[in-house]
Every structure is written in C-alpha cells, then in structure tokens.
N, C-alpha and C positions, 0 to 999 in steps of 0.2 A: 544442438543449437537452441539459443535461447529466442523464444519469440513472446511479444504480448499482443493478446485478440481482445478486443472490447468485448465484452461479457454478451453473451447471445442465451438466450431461452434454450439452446438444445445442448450448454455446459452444464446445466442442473445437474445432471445425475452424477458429474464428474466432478463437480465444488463439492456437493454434499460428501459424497466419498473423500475427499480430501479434506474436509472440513472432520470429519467424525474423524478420522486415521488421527490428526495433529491435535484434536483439541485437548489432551491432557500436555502435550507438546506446548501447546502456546498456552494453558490456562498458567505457567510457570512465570509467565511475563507478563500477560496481557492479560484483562478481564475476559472471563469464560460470556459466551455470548448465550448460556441460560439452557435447560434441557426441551424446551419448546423448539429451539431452533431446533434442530437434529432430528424432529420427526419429519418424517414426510412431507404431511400437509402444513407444518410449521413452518419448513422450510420451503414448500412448493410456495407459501403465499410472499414470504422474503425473498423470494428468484424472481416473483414476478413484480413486487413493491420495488426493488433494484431496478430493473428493467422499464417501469416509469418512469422512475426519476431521472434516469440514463436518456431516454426518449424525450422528457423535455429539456434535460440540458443543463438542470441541477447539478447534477454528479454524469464522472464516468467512469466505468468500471471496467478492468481488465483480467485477464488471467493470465496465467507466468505459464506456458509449458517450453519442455526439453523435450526436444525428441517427441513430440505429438503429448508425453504424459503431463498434464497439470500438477506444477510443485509449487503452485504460490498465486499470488492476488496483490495486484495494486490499482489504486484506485484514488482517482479525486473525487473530492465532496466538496457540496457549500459553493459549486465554482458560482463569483458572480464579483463584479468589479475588477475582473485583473487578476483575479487571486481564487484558490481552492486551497483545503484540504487533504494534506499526501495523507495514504492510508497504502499500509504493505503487509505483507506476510509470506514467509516461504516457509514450507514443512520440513519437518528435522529432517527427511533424507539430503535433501537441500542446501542443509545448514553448513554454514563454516566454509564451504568453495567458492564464497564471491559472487554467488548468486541475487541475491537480496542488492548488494552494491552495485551492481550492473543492474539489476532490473529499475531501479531508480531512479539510474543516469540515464536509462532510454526513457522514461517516465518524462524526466524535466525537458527533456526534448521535445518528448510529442505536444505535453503540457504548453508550449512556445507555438510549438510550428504548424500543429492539429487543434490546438481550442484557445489558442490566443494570449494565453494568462501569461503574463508578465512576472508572476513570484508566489510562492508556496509556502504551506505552514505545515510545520505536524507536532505530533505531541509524543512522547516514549515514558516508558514510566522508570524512574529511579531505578527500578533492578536490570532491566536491560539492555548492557553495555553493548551488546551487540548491535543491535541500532541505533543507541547513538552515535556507534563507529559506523554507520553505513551513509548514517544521515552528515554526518562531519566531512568524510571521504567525499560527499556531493557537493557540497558548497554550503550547507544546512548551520547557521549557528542560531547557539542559545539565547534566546530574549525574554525568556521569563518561566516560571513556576506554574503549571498545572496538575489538576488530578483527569485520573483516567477510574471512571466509577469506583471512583472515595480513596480511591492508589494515587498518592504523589509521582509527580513526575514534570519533566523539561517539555517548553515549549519551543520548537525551531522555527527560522526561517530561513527564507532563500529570498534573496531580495532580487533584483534586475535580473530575471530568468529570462534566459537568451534559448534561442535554438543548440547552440556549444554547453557541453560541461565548461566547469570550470577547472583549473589546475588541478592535477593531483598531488595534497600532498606530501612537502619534502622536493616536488618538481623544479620548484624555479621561476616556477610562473606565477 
C-alpha cells in the first residue's frame, strides 16, 4: 500500500539510503544533486535545512513508502500565494507500475485539502518522458520552456487545483 508521510527528522537514515541506491538511477534524467550531498554530514545538515523550511511553511516535504519501504519523495516548494512547486522522484525498483502517477494525484489532493494551494507547477527536463507522462495523466499541461541546472526542459501547470483529480485520460470527462 502506497502511503505519503511529511518528511520527519527520524527518515534521515532511510532518504539517505535511498538517495545513494537511485542516484546513478536518476542522474539519467535529472541533475545529480553533487558528491557533498551523499556524505553524512552533508546530508545530515540538508535533512535538517528541509525540515526548517518544512516548519515554517516554505516547502513541504513528503516520502512515498510501500509497505513501510521508502521508494520515492514528493514534495512542494516555494508554496506561497496559492501555488508551490511539485517536485517528485520514485527509485527504479519503483519505476514503470504507476507509482510516481498515483503518488502525484494523492500530492494535488493533499496540496488543496491540507496546505490550501489552489495550483501547481513543475518543471521535467526534455529526456524524461516519463514524467511528463505522469505530470499530463494529472492534469499538468505545458506553458513554457525551462532549464534544470543548464538541462532544457518543460514547464507545467495545474491550474484550479481542487481536492478531486482530474479526469483520466481517454475517460470522458
């Protein structure tokens, strides 16, 4: 069963291990987040920099587990007017079942119901079709051209972010 927990100070040991497992995994798509993250104290002091920003209200940050294991991270940034920053990842055991795509849709929901935000953005970079098929499946369309550290890539949104997804689809609705 899929659940998302807001990111707690006692996940550290559990992000870091999943963070190091995927990072050649996601350096494939996404920009690598540097060999500083990945040490201990490097990452001890970005668990706790998170958990700031988290506390006042900034960003919020969640983790994706199955079954008790952490296979992923989503998270809003920047919230402030109505609107954040979707930010996601699920690790390659992960990949390809639907995971990512549902973690997203429970995302724009809580995004509505739990921190108020009326509409979303995210950014994917040009190589990976996979999220932009996760981000499209949500209700996420294209509004313009961004980079992701110096990587071209799409900017989305989600406009009138309700508590409900939106249609899936090919559905009808």
């Amino acid at each position: 069963m899929l659940t998302l927990e807001r990111l707690r100070a006692d996940h550290a040991d559990a992000l870091l291990a999943f963070e190091r497992e995927n990072r050649a995994y996601f350096a494939r798509t996404v920009p690598d987040r540097g060999d500083a993250y990945f040490t201990p104290d490097g990452f001890a002091a970005r668990h706790r920099a998170l958990l700031d920003e988290q506390h006042a209200r900034v960003c919020h940050f969640h983790v994706l587990l199955e079954d008790d294991v952490l296979i992923g991270r989503v998270n809003l940034m920047d919230a402030a007017g109505g609107t954040a920053e979707l930010g996601y990842r699920v690790g390659e055991r992960a990949a390809g079942r639907g995971v990512a795509t549902a973690a997203v849709a429970r995302m724009c929901r809580l995004a509505a119901a739990a921190y108020g935000l009326t509409s979303l953005t995210a950014r994917t970079t040009l190589d990976n079709p996979g999220s932009m098929k996760v981000l499209a499946r949500n209700g996420f369309l294209p509004v313009g051209e961004t980079t992701l550290s110096g990587r071209p890539g799409v900017l989305y949104a989600r406009r009138e972010l309700t508590d409900t997804p939106p249609p899936a689809p090919g559905s009808g609705g």
